[in-house]
C-alpha positions as a Markdown table, in Angstrom:
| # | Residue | x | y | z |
|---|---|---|---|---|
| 1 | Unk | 0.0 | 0.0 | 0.0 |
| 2 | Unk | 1.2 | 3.7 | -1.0 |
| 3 | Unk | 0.1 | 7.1 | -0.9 |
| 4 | Unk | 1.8 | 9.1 | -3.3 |
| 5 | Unk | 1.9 | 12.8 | -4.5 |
| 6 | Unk | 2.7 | 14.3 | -8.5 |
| 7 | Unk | 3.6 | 17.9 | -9.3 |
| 8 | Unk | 5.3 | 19.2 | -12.7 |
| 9 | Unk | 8.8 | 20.2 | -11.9 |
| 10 | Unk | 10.6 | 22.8 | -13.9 |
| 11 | Unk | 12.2 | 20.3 | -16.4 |
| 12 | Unk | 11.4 | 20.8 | -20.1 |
| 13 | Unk | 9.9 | 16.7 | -20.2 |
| 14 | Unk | 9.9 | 15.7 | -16.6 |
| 15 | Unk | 8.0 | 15.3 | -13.8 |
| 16 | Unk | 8.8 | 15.3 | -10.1 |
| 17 | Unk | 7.3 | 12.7 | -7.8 |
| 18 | Unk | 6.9 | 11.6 | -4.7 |
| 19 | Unk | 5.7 | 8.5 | -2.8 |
| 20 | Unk | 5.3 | 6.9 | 0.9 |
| 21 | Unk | 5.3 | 3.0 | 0.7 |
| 22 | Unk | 4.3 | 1.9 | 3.7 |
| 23 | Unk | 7.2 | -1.1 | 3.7 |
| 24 | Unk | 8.3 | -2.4 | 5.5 |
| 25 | Unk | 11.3 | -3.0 | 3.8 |
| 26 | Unk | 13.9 | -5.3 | 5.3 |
| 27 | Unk | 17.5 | -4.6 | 5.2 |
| 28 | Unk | 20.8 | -6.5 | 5.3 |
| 29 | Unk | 21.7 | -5.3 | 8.4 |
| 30 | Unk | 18.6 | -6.7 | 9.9 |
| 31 | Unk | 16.3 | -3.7 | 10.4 |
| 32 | Unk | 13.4 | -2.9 | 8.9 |
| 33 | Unk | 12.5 | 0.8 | 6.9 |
| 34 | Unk | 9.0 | 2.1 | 7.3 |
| 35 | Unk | 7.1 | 3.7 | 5.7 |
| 36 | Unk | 9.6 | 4.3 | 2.9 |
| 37 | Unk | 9.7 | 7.7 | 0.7 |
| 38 | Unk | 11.4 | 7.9 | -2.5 |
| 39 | Unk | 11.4 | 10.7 | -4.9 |
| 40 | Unk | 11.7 | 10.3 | -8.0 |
| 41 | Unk | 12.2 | 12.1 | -11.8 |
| 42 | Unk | 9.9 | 10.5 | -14.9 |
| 43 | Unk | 10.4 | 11.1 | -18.7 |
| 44 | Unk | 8.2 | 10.3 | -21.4 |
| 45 | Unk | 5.6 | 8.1 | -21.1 |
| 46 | Unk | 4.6 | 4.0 | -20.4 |
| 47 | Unk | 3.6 | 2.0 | -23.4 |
| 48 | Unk | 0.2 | -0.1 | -23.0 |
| 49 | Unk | 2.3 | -3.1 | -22.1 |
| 50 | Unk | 4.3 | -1.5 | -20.2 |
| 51 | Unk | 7.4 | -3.2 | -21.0 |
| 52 | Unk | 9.6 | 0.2 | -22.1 |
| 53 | Unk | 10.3 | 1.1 | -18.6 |
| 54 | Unk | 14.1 | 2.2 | -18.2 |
| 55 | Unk | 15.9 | 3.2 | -14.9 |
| 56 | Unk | 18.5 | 5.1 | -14.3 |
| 57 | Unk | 20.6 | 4.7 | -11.2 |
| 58 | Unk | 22.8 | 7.9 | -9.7 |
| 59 | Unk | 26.2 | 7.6 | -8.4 |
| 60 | Unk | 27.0 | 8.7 | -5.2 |
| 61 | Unk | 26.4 | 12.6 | -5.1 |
| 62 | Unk | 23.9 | 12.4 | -7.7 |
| 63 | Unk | 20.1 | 12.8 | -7.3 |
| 64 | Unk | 16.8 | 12.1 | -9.3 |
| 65 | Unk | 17.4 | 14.9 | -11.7 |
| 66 | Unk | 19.2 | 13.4 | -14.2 |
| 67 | Unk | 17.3 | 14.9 | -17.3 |
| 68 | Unk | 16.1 | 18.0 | -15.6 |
| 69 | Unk | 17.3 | 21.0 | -14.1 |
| 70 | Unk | 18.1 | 20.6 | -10.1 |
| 71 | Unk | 15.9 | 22.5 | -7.6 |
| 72 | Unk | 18.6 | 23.8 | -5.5 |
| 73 | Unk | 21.6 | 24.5 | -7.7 |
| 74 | Unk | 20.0 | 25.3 | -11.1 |
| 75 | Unk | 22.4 | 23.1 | -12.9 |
| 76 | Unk | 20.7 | 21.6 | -16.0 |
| 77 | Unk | 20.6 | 17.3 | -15.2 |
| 78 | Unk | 23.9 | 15.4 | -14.2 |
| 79 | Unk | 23.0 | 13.4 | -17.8 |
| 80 | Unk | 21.1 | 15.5 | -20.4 |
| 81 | Unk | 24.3 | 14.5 | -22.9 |
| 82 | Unk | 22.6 | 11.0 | -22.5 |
| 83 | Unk | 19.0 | 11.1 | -21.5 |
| 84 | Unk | 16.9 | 13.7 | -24.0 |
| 85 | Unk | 15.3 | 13.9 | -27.3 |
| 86 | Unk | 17.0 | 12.4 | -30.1 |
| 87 | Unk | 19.7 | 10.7 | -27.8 |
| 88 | Unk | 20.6 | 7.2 | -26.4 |
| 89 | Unk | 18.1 | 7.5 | -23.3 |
| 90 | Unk | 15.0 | 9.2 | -25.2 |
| 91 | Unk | 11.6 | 9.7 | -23.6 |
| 92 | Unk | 10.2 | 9.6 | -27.1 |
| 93 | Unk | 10.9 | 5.6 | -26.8 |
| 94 | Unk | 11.4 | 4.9 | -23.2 |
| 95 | Unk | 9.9 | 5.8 | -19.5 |
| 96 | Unk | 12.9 | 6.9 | -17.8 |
| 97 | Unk | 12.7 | 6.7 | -14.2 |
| 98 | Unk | 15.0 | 7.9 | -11.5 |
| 99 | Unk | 15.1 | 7.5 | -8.4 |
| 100 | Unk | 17.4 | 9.0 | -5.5 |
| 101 | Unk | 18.8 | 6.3 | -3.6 |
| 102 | Unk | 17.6 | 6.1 | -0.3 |
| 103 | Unk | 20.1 | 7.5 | 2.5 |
| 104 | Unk | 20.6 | 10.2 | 0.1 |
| 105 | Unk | 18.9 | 13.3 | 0.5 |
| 106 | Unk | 16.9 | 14.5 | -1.6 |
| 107 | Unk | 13.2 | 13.6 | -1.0 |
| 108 | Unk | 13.9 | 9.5 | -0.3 |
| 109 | Unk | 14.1 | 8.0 | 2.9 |
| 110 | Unk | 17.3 | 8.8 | 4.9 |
| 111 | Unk | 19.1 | 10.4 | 7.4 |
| 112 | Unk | 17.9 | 14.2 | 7.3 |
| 113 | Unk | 13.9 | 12.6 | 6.8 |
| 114 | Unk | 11.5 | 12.5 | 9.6 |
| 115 | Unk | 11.5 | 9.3 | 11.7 |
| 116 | Unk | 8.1 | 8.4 | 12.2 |
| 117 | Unk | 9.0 | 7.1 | 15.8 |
| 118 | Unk | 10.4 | 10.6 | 17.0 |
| 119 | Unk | 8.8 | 12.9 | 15.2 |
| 120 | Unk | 12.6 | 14.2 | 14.4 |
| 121 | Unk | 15.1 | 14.0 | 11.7 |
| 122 | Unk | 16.5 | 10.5 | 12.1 |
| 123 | Unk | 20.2 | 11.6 | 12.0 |
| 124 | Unk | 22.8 | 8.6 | 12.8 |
| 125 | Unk | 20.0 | 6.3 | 14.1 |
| 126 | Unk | 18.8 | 5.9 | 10.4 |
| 127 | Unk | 19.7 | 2.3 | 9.7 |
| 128 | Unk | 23.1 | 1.5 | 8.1 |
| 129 | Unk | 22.2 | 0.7 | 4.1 |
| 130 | Unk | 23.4 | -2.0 | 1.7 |
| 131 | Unk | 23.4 | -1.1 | -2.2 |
| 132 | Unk | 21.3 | -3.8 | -2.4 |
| 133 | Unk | 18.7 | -2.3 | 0.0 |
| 134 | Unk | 18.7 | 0.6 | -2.6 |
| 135 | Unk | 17.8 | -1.6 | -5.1 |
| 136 | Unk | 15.3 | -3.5 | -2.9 |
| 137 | Unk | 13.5 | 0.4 | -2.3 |
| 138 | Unk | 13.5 | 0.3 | -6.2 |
| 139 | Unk | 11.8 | -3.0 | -7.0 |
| 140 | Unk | 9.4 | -1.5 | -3.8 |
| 141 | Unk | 8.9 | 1.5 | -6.0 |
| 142 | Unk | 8.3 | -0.6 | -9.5 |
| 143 | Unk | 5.7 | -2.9 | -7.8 |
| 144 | Unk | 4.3 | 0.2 | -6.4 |
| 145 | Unk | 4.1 | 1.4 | -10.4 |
| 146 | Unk | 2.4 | -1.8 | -11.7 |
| 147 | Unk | 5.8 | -2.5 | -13.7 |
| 148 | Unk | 7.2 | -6.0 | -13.7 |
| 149 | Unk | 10.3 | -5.5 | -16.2 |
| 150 | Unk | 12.6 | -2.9 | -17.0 |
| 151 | Unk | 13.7 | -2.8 | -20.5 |
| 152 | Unk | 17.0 | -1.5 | -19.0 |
| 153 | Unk | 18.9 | -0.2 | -16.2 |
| 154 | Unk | 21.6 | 1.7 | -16.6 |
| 155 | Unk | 24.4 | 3.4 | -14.3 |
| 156 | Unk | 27.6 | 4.7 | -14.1 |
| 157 | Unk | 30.1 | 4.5 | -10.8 |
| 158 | Unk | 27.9 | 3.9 | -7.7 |
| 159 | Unk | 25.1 | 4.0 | -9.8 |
| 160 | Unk | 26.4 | 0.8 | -12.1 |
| 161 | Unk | 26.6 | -1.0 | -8.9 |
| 162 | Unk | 23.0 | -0.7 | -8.6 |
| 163 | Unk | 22.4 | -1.6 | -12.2 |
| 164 | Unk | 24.5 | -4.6 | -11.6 |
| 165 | Unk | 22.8 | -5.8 | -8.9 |
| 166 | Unk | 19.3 | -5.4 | -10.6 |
| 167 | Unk | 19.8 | -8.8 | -12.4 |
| 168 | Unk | 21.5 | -10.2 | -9.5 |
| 169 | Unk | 18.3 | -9.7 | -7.0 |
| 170 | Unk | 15.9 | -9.6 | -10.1 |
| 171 | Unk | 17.1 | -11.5 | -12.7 |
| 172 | Unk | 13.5 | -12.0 | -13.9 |
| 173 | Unk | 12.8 | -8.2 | -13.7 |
| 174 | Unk | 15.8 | -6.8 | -16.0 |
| 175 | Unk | 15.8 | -7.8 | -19.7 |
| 176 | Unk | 19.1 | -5.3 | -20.0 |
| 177 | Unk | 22.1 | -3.8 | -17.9 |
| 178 | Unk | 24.2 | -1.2 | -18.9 |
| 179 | Unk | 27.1 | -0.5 | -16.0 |
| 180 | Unk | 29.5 | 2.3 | -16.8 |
| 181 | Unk | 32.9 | 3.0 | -14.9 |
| 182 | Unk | 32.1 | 0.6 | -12.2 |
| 183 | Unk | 33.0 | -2.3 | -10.3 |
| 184 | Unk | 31.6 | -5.5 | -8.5 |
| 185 | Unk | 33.1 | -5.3 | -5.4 |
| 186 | Unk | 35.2 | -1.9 | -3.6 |
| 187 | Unk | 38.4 | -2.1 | -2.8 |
| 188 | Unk | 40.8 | -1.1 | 0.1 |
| 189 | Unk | 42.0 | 1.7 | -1.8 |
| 190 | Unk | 38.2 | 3.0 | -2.3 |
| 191 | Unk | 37.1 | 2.1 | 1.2 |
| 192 | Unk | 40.6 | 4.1 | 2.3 |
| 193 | Unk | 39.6 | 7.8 | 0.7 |
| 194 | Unk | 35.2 | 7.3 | 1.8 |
| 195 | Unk | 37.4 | 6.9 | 5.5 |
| 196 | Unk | 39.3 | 9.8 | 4.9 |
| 197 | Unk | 36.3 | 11.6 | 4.4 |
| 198 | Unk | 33.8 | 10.3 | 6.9 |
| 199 | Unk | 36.6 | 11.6 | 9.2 |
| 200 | Unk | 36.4 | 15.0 | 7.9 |
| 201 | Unk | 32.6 | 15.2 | 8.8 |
| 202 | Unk | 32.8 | 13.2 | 12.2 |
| 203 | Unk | 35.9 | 15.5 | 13.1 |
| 204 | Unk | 34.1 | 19.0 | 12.1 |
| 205 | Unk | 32.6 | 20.2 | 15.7 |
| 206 | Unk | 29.4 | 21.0 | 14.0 |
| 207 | Unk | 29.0 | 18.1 | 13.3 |
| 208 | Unk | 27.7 | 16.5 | 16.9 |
| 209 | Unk | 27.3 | 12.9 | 16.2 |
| 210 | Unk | 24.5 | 13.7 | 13.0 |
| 211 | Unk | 22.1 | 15.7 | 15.6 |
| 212 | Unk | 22.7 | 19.1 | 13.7 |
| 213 | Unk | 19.5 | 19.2 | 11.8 |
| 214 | Unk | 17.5 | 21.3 | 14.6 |
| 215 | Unk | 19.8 | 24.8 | 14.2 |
| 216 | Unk | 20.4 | 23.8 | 10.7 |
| 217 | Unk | 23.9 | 24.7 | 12.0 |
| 218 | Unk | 25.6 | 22.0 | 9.6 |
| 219 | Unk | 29.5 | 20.6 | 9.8 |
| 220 | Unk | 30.2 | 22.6 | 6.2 |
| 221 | Unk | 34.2 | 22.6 | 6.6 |
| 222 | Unk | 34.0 | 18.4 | 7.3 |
| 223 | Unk | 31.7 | 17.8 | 4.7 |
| 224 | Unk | 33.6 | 20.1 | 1.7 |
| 225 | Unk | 36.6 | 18.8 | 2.9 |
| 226 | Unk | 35.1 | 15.1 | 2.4 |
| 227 | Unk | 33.9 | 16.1 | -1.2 |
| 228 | Unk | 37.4 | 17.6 | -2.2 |
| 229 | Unk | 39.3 | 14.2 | -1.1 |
| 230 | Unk | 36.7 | 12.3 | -3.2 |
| 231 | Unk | 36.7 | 14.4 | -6.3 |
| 232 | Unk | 40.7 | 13.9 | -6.5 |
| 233 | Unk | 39.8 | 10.1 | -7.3 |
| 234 | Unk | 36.9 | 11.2 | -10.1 |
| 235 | Unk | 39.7 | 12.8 | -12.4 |
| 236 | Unk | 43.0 | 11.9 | -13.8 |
| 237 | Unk | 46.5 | 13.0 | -13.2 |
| 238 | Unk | 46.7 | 13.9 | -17.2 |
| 239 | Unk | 43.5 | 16.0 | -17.0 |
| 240 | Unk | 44.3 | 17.8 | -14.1 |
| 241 | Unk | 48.1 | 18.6 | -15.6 |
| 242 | Unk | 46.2 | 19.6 | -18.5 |
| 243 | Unk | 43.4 | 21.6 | -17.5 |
| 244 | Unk | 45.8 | 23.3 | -14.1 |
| 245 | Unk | 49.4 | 21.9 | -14.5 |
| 246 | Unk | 51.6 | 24.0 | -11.7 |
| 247 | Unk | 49.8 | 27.4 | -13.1 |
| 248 | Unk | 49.4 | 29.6 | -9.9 |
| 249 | Unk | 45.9 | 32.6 | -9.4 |
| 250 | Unk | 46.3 | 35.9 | -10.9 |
| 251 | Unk | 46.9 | 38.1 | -8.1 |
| 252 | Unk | 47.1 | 41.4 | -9.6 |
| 253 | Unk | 49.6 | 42.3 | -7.7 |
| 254 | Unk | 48.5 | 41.7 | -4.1 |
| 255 | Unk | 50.3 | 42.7 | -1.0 |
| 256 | Unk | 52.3 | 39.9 | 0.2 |
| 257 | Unk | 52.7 | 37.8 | -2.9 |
| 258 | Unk | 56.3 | 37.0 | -5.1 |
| 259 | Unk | 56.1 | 38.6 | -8.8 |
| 260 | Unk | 55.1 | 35.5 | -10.1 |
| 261 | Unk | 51.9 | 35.1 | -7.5 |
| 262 | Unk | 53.2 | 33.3 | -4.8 |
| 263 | Unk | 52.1 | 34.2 | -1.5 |
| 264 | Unk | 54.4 | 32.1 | 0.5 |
| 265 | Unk | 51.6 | 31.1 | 3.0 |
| 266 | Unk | 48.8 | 29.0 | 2.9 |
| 267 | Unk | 46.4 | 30.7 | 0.5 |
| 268 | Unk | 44.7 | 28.7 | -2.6 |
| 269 | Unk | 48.5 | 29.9 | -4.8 |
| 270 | Unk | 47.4 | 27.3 | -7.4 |
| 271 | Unk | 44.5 | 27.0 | -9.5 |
| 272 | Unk | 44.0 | 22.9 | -8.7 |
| 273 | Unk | 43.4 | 24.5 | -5.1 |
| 274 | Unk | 41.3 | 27.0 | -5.9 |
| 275 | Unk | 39.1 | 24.4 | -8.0 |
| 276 | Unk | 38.8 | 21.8 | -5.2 |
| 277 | Unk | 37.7 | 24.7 | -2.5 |
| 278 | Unk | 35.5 | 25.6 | -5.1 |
| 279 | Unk | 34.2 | 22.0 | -5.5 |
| 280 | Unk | 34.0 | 21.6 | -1.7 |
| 281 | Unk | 31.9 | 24.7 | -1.1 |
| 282 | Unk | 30.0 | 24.2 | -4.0 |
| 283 | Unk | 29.0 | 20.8 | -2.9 |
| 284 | Unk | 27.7 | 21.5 | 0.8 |
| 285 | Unk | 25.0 | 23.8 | -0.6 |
| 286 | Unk | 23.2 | 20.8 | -2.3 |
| 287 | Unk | 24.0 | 17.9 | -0.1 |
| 288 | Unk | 24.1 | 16.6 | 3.8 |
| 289 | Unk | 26.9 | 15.7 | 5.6 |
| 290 | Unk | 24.9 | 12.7 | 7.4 |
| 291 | Unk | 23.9 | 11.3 | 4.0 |
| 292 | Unk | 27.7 | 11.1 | 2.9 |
| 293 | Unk | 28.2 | 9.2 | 5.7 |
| 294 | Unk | 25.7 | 6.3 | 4.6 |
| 295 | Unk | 26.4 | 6.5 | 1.0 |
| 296 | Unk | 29.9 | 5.7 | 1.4 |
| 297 | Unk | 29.5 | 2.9 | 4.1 |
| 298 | Unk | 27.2 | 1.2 | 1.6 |
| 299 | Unk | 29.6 | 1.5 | -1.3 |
| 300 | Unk | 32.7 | 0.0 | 1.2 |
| 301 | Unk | 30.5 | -3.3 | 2.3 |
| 302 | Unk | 29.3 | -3.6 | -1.3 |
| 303 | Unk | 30.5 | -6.8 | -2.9 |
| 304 | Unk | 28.9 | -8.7 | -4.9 |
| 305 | Unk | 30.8 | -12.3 | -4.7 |
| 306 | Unk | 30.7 | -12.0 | -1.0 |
| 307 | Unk | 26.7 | -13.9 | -0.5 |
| 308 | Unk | 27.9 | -16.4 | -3.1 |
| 309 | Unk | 30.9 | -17.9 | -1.3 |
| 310 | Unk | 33.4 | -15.4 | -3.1 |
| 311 | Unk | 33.0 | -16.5 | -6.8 |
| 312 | Unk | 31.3 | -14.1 | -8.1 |
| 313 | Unk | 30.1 | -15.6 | -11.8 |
| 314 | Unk | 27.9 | -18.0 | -9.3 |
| 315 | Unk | 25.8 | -14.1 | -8.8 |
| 316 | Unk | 25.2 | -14.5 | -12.2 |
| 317 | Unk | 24.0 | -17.8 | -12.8 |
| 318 | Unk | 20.8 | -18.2 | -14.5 |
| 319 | Unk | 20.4 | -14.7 | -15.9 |
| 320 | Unk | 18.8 | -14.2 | -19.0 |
| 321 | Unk | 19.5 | -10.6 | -18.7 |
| 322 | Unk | 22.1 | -8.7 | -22.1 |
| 323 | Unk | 24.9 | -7.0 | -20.0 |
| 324 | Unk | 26.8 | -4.4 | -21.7 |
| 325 | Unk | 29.8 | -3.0 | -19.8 |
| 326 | Unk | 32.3 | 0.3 | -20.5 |
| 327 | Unk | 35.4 | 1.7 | -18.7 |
| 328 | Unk | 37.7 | 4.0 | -19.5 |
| 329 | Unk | 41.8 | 4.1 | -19.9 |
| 330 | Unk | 42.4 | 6.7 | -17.5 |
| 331 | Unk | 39.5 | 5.7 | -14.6 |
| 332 | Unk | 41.7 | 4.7 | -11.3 |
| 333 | Unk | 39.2 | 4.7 | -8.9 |
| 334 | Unk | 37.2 | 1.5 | -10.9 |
| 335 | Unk | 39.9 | 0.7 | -13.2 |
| 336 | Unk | 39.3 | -1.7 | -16.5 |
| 337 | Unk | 40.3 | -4.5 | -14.5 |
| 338 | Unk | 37.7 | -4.4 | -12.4 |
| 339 | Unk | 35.2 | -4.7 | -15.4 |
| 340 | Unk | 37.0 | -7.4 | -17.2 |
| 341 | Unk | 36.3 | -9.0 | -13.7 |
| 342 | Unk | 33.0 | -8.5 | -14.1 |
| 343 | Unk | 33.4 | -10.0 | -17.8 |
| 344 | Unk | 35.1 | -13.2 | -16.7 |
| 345 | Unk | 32.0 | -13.9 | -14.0 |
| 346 | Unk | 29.5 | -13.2 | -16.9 |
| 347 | Unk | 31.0 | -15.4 | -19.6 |
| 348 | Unk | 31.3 | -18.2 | -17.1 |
| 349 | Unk | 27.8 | -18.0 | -16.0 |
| 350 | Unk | 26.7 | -18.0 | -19.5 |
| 351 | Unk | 25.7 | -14.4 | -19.1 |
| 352 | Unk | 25.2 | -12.5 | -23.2 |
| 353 | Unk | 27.7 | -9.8 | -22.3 |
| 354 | Unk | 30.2 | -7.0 | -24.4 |
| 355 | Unk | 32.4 | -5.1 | -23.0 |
| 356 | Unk | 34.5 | -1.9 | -24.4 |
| 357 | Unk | 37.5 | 0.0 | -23.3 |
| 358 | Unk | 37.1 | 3.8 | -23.9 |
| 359 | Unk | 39.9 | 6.3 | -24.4 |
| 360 | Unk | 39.5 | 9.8 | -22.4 |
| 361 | Unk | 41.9 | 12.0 | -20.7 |
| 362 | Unk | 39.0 | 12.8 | -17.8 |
| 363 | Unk | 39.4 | 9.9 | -15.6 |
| 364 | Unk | 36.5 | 8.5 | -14.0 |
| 365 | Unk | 34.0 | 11.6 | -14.5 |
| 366 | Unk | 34.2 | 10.8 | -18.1 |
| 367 | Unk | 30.8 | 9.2 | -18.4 |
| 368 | Unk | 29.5 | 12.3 | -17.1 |
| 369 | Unk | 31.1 | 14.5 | -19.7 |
| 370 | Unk | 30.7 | 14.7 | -23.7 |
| 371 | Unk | 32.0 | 11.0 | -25.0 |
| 372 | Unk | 30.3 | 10.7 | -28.3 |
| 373 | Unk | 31.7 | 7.2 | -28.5 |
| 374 | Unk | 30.2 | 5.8 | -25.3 |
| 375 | Unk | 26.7 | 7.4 | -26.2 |
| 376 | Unk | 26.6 | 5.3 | -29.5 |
| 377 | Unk | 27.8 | 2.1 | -27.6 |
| 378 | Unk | 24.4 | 3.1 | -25.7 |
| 379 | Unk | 22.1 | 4.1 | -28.3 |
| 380 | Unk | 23.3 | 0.6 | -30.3 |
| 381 | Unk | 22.6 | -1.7 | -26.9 |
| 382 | Unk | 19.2 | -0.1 | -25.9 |
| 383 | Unk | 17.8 | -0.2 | -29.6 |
| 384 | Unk | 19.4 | -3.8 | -30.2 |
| 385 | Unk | 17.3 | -4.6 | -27.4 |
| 386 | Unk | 13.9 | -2.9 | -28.2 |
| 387 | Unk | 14.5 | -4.6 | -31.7 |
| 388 | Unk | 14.1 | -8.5 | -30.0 |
């Protein structure tokens, strides 16, 4: 049972929604969530059959509005080079559905929400998430929608380990999975820099063991600290020489500084500084400092092999879903490897799976920037598909 609420948001094709499930949804860490709210983005419309339903799954700091322009920043969608008119995602063929993730915070159920048992914002007594129990709050969502099947679901980075848990959970429910710049399983080096971070917040005064939501009197310097740690691993040492190099601010002149801009002191000298300050600011205005903390535990305990005694092409046994998997040449954070992994479980389950390498100098934010080449790899899966 549901209630659920519609409005038009400002998007030129999409429409904001909202919905209370009543659950209750059980976890993997052995609680239950109820009543669960998710928000969520559609585009275009369902077919009488209603087997053209496509999700799309965000990555960590992402939200619903992957198509449409966000409600706090202004920003036009985290996606529109994919998901429009006329390109690989289009709502002119597909129902595109987006959800944010629950834990995250931007309408779904998680920390900053109400708990129903307080009357407060639940704050670090939300329970501790799985990826998978975001993708249980999904399927919760599609039953709630009357839709059995997605055509597709597609993600990139924490968002492809959603899509490639779909078919793992569901492997009646997916008849496609698209997984971008991701992984099945994160590694000590990823689990390292989310710690790194989740240290930031906890160590920021404000931050008061989550219970800053009253005062509204949040742990900003933890939190944009956090983001700028992370969004080192998103690009690539040859983008960053590239786009920054050793190039210090323009300074105009100002008291203090050497004639070639150096202050000698602790200011933002270089312009890689000055962008990751920027980033870390930036990011605080549209995001909460609990929800960071959730996201990134559920990412580190995220493995796929691990319920199927390690070997993880026994996940994928029985699936008749298509898999279609890209990386890129310059991604560290979920190197190629760590697809071709993915590759090797699928072929020896017996999984129909391709798999491409793509050359960028951006690192792992390249499936969020202009890649002509992946967007045909995606246009070619999606309408191989609708074609069967």
């Amino acid at each position: 049972m549901a209630s659920a609420s519609a409005s038009h948001s400002d998007a030129r094709f999409g429409l904001d929604r909202r919905v209370t499930l009543l659950g209750p949804l059980p976890l993997d860490c052995g609680a239950a969530l109820a009543p669960v709210e998710i928000a969520y983005e559609t585009y275009g419309s369902l077919n009488a059959d209603k087997s053209n339903a496509v999700l799309i799954c965000h990555a960590l700091t992402g939200d619903q509005y992957v198509a449409s322009s966000h409600p706090i920043t202004g920003k036009p969608g985290w996606w529109m080079r994919l998901v429009g008119t006329g390109k690989p995602v289009d709502p002119a063929r597909d129902f595109i559905i987006c959800a944010n993730v629950i834990g995250s915070c931007m309408g779904s159920s998680g920390p900053a929400t109400v708990n129903p048992a307080t009357g407060t914002p639940w704050g670090m007594d939300f329970p501790v998430l799985s990826i998978a129990d975001m993708v249980r709050a999904q399927a919760l969502l599609f039953d709630y929608l009357g839709i059995g099947t997605l055509a597709a679901v597609i993600g990139g980075s924490m968002g492809g380990m959603q899509a490639l848990s779909w078919p793992v959970l569901y492997p009646d429910r997916v008849r496609a999975a698209l997984v971008i710049a991701s992984t099945a399983r994160h590694s000590a080096q990823n689990i390292a820099f989310h710690e790194v971070g989740r240290q930031a917040i906890m160590a920021d005064p404000r931050w008061r063991k989550g219970a800053y939501y009253a005062d509204g009197d949040v742990p900003a310097s933890g939190l944009a600290v956090a983001r700028m740690a992370a969004h080192i691993t998103y690009l690539s040492e040859a983008g960053l020489t590239e786009k920054f190099g050793r190039r210090l601010q323009a300074r105009d002149g100002a008291a203090g500084a050497d004639c070639d801009g150096s202050s000698f002191g602790f200011d933002a000298d270089f312009q890689i500084q000055s962008y990751l300050r920027h980033q870390g600011i930036s990011f605080v205005d549209r995001f909460d400092a609990n929800s960071y903390l959730y996201i990134t535990r559920a990412m580190d305990y995220y493995d796929l092999a691990q319920p199927h005694d390690g070997v993880l092409a026994r996940a994928f046994m029985g699936t008749k879903t298509r898999f279609c998997l890209i990386s890129f040449d310059t991604d560290w954070l979920y190197p190629t490897a760590e697809s071709r992994r993915i590759v090797h479980a699928l072929n020896a389950a017996g999984a129909e799976a391709s798999f491409v390498e793509l050359s960028s100098p951006f690192g792992h934010d390249a499936f969020l920037l202009e890649c002509p080449e992946m967007n045909r790899i995606v246009d070619g899966f999606l309408r191989a598909g609708a074609n069967r």
